[in-house]
C-alpha atoms as an extended CHARMM CRD file, in Angstrom:
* protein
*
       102  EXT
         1         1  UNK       CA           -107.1760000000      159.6310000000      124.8910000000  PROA      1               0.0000000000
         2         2  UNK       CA           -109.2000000000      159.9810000000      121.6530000000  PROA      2               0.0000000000
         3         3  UNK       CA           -111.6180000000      162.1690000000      122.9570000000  PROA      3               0.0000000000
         4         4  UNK       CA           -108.6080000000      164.9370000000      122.9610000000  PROA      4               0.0000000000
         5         5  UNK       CA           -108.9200000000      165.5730000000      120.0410000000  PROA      5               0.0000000000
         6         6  UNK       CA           -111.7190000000      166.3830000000      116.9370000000  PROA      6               0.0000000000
         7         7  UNK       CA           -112.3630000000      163.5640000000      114.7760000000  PROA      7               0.0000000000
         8         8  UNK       CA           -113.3550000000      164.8980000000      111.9400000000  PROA      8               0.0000000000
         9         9  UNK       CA           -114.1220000000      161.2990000000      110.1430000000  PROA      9               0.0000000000
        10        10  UNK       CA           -112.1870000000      158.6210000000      108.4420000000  PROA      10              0.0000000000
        11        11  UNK       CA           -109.1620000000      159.0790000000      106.0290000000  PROA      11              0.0000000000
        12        12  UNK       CA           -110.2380000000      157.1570000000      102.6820000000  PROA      12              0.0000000000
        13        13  UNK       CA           -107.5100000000      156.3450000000      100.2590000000  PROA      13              0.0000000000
        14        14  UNK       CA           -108.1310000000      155.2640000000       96.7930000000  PROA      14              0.0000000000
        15        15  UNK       CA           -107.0310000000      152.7880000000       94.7080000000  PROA      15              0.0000000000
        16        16  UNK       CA           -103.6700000000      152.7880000000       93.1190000000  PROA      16              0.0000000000
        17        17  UNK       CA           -102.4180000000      155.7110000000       95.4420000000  PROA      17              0.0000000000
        18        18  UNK       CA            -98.7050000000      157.2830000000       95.8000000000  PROA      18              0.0000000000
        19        19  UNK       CA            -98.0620000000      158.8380000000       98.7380000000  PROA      19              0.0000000000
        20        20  UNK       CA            -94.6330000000      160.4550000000       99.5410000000  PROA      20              0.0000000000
        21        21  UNK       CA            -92.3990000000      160.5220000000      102.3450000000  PROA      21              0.0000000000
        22        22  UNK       CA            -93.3940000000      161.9220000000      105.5420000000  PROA      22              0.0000000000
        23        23  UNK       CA            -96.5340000000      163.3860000000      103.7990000000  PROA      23              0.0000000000
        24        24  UNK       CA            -99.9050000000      164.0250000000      106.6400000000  PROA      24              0.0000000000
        25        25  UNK       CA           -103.3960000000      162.7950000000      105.0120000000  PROA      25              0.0000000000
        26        26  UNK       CA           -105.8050000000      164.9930000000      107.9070000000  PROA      26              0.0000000000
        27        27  UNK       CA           -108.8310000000      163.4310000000      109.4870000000  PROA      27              0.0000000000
        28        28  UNK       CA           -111.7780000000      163.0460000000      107.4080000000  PROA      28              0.0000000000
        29        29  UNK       CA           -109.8720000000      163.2230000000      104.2580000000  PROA      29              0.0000000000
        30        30  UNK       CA           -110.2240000000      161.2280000000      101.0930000000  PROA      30              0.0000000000
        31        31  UNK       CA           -107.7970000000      160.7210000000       98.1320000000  PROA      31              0.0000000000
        32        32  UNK       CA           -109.2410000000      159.7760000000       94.9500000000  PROA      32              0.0000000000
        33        33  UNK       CA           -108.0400000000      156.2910000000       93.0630000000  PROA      33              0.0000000000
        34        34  UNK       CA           -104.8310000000      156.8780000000       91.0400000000  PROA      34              0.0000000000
        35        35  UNK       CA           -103.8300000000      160.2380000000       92.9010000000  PROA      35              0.0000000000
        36        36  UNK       CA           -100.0830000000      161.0710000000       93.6100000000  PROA      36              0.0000000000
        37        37  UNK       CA            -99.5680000000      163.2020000000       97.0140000000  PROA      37              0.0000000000
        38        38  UNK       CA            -95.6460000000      164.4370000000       97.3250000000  PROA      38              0.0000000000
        39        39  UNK       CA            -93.0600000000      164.1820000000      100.0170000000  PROA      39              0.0000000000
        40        40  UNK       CA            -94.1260000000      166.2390000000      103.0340000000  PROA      40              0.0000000000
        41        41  UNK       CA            -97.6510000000      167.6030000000      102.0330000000  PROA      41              0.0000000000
        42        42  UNK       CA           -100.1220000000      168.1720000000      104.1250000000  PROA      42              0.0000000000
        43        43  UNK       CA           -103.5260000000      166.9670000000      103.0360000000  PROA      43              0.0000000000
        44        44  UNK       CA           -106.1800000000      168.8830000000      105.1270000000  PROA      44              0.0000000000
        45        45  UNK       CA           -109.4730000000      168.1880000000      102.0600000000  PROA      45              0.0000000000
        46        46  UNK       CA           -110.1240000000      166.1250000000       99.5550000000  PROA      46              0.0000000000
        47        47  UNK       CA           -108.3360000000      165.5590000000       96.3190000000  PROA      47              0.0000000000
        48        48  UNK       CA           -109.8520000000      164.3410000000       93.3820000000  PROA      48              0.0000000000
        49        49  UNK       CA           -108.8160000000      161.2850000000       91.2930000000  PROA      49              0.0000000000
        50        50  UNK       CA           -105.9530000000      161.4040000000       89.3400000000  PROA      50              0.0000000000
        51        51  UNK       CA           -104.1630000000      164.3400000000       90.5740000000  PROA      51              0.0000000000
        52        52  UNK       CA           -100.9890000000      164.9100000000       91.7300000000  PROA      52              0.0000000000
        53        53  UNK       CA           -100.7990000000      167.1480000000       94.5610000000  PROA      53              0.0000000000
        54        54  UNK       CA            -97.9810000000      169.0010000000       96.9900000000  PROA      54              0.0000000000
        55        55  UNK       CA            -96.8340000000      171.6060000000       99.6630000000  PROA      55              0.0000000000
        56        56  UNK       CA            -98.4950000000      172.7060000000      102.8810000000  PROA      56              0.0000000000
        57        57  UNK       CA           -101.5700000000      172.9040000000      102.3600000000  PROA      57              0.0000000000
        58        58  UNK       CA           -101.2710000000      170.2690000000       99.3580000000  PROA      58              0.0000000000
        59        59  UNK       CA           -102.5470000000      172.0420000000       96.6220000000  PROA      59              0.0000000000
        60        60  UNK       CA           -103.5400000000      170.3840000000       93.2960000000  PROA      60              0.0000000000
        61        61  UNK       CA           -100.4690000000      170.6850000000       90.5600000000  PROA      61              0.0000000000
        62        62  UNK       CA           -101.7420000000      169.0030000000       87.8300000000  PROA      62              0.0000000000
        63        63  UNK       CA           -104.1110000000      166.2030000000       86.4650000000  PROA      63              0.0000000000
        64        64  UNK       CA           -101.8450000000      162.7130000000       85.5720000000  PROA      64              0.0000000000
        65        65  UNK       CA           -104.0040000000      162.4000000000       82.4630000000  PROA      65              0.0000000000
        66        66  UNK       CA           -107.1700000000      164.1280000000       80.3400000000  PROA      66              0.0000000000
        67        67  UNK       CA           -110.3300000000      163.6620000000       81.9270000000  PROA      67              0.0000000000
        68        68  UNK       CA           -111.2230000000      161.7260000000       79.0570000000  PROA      68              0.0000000000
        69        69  UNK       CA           -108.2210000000      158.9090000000       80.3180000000  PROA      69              0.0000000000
        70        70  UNK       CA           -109.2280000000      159.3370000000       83.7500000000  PROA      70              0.0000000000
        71        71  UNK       CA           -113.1350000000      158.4980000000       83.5310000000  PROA      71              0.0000000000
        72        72  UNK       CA           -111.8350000000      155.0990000000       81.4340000000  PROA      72              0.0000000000
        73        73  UNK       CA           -109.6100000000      154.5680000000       84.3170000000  PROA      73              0.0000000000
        74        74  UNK       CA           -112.2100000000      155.1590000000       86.9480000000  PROA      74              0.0000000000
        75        75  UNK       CA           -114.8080000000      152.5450000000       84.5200000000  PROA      75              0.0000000000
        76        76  UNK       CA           -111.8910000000      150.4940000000       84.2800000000  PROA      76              0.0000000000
        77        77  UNK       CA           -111.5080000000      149.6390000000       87.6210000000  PROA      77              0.0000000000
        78        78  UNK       CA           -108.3040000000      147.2770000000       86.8320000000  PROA      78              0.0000000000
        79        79  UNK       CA           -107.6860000000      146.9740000000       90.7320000000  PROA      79              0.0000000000
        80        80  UNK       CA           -110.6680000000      144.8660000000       91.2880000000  PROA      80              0.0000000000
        81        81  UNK       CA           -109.6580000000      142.5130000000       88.6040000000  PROA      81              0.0000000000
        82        82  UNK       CA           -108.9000000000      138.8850000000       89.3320000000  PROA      82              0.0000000000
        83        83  UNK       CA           -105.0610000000      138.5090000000       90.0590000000  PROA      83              0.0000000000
        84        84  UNK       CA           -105.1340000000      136.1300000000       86.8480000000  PROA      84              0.0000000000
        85        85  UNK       CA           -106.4990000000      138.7650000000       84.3120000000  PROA      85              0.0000000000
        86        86  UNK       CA           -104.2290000000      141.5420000000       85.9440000000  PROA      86              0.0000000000
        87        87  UNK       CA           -101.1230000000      139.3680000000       85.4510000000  PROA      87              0.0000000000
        88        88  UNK       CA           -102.1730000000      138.5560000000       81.8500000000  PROA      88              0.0000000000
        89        89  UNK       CA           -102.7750000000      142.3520000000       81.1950000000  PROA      89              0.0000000000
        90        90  UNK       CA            -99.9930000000      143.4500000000       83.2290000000  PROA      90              0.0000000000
        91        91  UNK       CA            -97.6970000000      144.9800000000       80.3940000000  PROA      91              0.0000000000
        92        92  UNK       CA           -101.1260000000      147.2060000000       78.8080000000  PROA      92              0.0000000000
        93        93  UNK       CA           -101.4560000000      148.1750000000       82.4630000000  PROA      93              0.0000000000
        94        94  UNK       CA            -97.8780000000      149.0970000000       82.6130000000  PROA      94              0.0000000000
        95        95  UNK       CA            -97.7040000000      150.6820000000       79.3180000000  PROA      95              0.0000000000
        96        96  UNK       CA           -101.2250000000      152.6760000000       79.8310000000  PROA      96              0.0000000000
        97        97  UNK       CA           -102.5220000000      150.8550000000       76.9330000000  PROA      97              0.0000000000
        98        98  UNK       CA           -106.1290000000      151.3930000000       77.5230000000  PROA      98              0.0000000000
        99        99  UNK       CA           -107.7350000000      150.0780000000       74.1400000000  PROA      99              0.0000000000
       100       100  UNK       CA           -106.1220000000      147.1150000000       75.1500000000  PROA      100             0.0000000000
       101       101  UNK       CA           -107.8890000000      147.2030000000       78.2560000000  PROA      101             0.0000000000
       102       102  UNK       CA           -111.7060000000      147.5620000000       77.0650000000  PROA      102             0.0000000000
């Protein structure tokens, strides 16, 4: 029965999100494009773009890139592409060639 429990609001995952084995995303959580949460963390708030993140509570580890790379990312938007200009940008994507990308 749902009403057992406190719903605390929808779980919102990004774009381009890793999530690890047997990790727990928490109620009313969301997980910022590009974000990497590790093998058995438990997410219980938010994490911000572009950060990986771990343990019980997840806790934030480090950033995947400067801030500077991550608001080009987040402009970017590659994910919402066509499929076409993905696949013909698919080895800059791969390669994190972002003046490529522009």
């Amino acid at each position: 029965m749902a009403s057992a429990w406190d719903n605390k609001g929808d779980i919102v995952i990004g774009n381009d999100v890793w999530i690890g084995y047997e990790a727990v995303v928490l109620a009313g959580v969301s997980i910022g494009d590009g974000a990497v949460i590790g093998a058995r963390a438990v997410v219980a708030k938010d994490m911000p773009p572009y950060t990986i993140v771990g343990g019980v509570p997840a806790r934030t580890i480090r950033r995947r890139f400067s801030q500077e790379v991550i608001s080009v990312l987040l402009a970017l938007k590659w994910w919402d592409w066509p499929t076409e200009k993905i696949r013909q940008n698919i080895a800059a994507i791969q390669a994190g060639e972002l003046e490529c990308l522009k």
